[in-house]
C-alpha positions as CSV (number, residue, x, y, z in Angstrom):
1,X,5.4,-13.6,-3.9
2,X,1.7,-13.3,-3.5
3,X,0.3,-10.4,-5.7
4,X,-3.5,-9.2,-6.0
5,X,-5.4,-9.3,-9.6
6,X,-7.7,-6.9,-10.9
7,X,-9.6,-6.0,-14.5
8,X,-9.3,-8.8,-17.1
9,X,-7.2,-12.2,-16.1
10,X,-6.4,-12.6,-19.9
11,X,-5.8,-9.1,-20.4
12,X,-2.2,-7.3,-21.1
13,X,-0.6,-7.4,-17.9
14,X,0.1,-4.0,-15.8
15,X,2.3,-4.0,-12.3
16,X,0.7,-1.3,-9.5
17,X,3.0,-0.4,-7.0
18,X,1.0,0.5,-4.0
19,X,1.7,3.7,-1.8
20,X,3.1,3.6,1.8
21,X,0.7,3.4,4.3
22,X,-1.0,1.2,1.3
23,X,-1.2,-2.2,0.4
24,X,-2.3,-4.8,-3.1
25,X,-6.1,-3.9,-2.5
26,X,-5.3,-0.4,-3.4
27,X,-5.3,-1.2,-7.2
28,X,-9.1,-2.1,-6.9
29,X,-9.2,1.7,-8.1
30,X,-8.3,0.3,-11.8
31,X,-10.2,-2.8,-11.5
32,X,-13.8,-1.2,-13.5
33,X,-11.5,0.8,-16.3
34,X,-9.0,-2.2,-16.6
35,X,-11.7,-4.5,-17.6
36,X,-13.0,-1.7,-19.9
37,X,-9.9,-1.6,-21.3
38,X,-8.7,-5.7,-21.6
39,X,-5.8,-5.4,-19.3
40,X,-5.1,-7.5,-16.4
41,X,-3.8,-5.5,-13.3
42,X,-1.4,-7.1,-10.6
43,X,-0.3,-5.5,-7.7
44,X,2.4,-7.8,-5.5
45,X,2.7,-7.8,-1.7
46,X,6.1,-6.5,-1.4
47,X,5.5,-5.9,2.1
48,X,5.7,-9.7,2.5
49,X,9.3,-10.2,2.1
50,X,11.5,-11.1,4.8
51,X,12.5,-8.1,6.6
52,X,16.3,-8.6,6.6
53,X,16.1,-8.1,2.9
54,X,16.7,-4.6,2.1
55,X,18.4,-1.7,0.0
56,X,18.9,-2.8,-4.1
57,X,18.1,-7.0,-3.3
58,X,14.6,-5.8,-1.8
59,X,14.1,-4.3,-5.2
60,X,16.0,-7.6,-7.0
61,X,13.1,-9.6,-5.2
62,X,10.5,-8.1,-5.6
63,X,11.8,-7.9,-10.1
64,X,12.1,-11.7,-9.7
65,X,9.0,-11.8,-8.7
66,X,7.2,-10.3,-11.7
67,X,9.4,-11.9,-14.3
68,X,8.3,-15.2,-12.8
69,X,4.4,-14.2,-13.1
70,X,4.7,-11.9,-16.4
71,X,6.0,-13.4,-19.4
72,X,7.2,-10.8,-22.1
73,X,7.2,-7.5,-21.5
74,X,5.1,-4.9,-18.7
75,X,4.0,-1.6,-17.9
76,X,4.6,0.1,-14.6
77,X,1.5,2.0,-12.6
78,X,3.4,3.5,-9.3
79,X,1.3,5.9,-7.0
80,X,2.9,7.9,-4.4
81,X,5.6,6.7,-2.6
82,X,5.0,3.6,-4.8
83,X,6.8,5.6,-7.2
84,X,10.3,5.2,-5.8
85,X,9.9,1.2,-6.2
86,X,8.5,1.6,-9.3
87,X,11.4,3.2,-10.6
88,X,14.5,0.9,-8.8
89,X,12.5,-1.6,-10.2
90,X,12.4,-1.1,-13.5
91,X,15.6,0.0,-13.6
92,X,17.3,-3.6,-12.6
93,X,14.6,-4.9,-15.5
94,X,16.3,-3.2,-18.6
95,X,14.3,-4.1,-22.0
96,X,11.0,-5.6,-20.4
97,X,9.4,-2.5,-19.0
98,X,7.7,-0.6,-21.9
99,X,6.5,2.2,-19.8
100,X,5.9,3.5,-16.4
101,X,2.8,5.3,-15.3
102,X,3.6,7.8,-12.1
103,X,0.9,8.6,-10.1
104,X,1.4,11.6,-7.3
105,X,4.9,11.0,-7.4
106,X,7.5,11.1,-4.1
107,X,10.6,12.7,-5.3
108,X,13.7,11.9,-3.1
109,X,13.9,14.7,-0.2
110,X,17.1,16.2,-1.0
111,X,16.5,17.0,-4.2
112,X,14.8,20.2,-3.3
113,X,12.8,22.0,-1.0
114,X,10.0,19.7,-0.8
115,X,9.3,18.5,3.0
116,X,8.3,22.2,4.3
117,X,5.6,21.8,2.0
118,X,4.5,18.4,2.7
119,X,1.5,17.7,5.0
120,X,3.7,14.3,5.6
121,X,6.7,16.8,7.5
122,X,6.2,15.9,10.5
123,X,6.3,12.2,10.4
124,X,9.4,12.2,7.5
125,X,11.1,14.6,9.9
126,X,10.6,12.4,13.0
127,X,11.9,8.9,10.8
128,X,15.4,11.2,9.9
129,X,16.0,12.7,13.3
130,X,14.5,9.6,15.4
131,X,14.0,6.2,13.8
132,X,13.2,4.6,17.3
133,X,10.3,7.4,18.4
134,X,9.1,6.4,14.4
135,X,8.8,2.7,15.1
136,X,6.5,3.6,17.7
137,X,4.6,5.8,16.1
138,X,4.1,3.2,13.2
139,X,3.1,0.5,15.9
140,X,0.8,3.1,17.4
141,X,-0.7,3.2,13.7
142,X,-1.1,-0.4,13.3
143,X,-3.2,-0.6,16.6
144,X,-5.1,2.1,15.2
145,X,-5.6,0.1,11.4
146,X,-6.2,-2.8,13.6
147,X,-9.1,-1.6,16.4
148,X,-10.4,1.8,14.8
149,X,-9.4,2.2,11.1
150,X,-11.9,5.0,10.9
151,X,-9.8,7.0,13.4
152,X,-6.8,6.7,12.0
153,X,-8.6,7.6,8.5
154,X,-9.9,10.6,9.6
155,X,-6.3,11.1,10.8
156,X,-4.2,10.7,7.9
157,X,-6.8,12.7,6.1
158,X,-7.4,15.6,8.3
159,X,-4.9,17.1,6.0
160,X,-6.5,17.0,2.8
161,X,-7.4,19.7,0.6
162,X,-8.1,20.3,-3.2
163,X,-10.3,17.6,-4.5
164,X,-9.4,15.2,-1.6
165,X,-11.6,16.7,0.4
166,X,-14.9,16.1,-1.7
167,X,-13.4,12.2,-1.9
168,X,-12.9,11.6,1.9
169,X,-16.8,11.8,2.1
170,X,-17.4,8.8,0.0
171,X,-18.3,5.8,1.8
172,X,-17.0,3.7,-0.8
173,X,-13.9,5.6,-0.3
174,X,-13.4,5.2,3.0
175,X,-14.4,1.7,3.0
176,X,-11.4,1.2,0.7
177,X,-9.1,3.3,2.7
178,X,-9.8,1.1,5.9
179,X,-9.2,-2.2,4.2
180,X,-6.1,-0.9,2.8
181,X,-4.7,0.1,6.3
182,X,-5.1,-3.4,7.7
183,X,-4.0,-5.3,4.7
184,X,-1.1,-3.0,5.2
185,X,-0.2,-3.7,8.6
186,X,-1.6,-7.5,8.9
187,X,2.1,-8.6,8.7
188,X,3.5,-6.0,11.2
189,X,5.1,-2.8,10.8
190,X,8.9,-3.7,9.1
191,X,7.3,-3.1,5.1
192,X,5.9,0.0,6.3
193,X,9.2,0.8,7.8
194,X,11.9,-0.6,5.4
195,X,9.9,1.8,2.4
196,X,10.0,4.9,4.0
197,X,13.1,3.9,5.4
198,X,14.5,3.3,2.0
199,X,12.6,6.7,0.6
200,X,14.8,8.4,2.8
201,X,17.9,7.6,1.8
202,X,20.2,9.2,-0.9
203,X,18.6,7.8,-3.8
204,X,21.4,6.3,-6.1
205,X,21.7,7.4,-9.6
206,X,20.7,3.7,-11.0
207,X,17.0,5.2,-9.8
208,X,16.9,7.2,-12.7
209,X,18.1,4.6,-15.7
210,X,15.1,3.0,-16.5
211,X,15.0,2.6,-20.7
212,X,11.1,2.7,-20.2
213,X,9.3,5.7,-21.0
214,X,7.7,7.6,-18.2
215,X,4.3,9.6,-17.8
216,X,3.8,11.7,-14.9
217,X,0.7,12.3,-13.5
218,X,0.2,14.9,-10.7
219,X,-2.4,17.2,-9.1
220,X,-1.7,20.9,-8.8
221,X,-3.0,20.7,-5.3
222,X,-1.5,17.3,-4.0
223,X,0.2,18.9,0.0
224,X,1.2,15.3,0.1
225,X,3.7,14.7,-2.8
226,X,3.8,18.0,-4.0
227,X,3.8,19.1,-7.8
228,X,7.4,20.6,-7.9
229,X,8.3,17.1,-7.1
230,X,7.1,15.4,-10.6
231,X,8.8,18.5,-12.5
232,X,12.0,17.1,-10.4
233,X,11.6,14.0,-11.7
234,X,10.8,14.2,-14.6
235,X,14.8,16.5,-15.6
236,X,16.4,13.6,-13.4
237,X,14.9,11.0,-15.7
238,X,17.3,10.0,-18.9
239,X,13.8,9.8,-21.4
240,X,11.9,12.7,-22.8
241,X,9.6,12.0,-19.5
242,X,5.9,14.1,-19.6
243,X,3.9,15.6,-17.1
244,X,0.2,15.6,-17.0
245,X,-0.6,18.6,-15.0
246,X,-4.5,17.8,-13.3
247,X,-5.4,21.3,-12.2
248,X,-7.1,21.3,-8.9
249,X,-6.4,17.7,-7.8
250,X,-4.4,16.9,-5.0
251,X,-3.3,13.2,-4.0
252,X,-5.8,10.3,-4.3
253,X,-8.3,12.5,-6.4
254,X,-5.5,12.4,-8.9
255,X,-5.1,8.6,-8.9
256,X,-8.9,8.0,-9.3
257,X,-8.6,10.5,-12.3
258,X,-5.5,9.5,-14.1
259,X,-7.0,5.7,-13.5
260,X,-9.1,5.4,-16.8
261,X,-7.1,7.7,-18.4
262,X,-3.9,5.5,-18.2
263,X,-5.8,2.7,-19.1
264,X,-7.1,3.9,-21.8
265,X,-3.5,4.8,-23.0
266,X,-2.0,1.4,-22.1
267,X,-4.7,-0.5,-24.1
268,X,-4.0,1.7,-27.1
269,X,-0.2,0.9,-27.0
């Protein structure tokens, strides 16, 4: 599986797990600290594999995949909906994950009342109650990432509040945002779709048994994954799991900020 490098090729390897709309570009965000810091970040193009392949041997693959490329042991960086792999991940690679790193974490729906306060409703609602109307919605989106990226930025992101909003006006930001909406659809839609298809589902209690320990990281005013759903994961999870409250962030403010942080932390391990 082909995966995108960042930060120091010789450094101690780290596995992002991109959000969803996202793709492997997204992990440029730790490339600067990550060479600071000596560790070499790799972020694999799950969307990639074969369609068919889904539930717990999408997950087997994409494991497979990084204990082919990673010798020894590996930290876990998962952001957003990149969360949920990270986790069924780890958990079918017992002993060589050392720790996983949560970023603006997606807790599974029914495991409180989360959607009503998600800027996201709408379009989880829609996937439940209609997964053909979704398919075209996610189509529609791929034209968009394809022909006018900045539209459909200003889209997904007429949402934001809390420190997202002060972000958004970077052109550097935006830049990244557009490259990471083609990269994510340049294959088609089904990795978009088999994700937040998979998201959506009861989430089986093998989620939860990963040996590693587990740092949460989570903006007090993320509307996208919203704070109660860290504090949710963090009493599911079997290790004494922490929560690094970031007062006043909300969604990719938090990742830029928990970036050097958790770099920091992982070369001091």
């Amino acid at each position: 599986m082909d995966f995108s490098e960042y930060g120091n090729p010789a450094g101690k390897p780290i596995v992002y797990f991109h959000r969803v709309p996202g793709a492997p570009s997204e992990a440029s965000v730790f490339d600067a600290p990550a060479r600071k810091q000596g560790l070499r970040i790799l972020s694999f193009d799950r969307f990639a594999i074969a369609p068919p392949i889904t539930g717990a041997d999408y997950y087997r693959q994409i494991a497979q995949a990084i204990s082919e490329t990673v010798q020894g042991r590996v930290d876990f960086i998962g952001f957003s909906l990149g969360t949920h792999a990270a986790l069924e991940v780890s958990a079918l690679m017992p002993g060589q994950v050392r720790s996983l790193h949560l970023i603006s974490a997606a807790a599974p729906l029914d495991g409180g009342d989360f959607l009503d306060q998600m800027a996201g409703k709408a379009v989880f609602s829609l996937a439940q109650r209609s997964p053909g109307l979704f398919q075209w919605l996610v189509k529609w989106q791929a034209l968009l990432a394809k022909r006018a990226p900045q539209m459909l930025f200003r889209m997904l992101f007429a949402s934001a509040q809390g420190q997202d909003r002060e972000l958004m006006k970077s052109a550097e930001f935006r830049a990244l945002i557009c490259r990471v909406l083609q990269q994510c659809f340049a294959q088609g839609t089904s990795g978009y779709t088999r994700d937040i298809q998979q998201y959506l589902k009861p989430w089986p209690v093998s989620t939860f048994a990963s040996e590693a320990d587990v740092c949460l990281w989570h903006g007090t005013a993320d509307n996208w994954s919203p704070f109660a759903m860290s504090a949710y994961l963090a009493e599911c999870l079997p290790s004494n799991a922490g929560v690094e409250r970031m007062e006043g962030l909300s969604h990719y403010s938090c990742l830029y900020a928990a970036a050097p942080m958790i770099c920091e932390r992982l070369a001091s391990e």
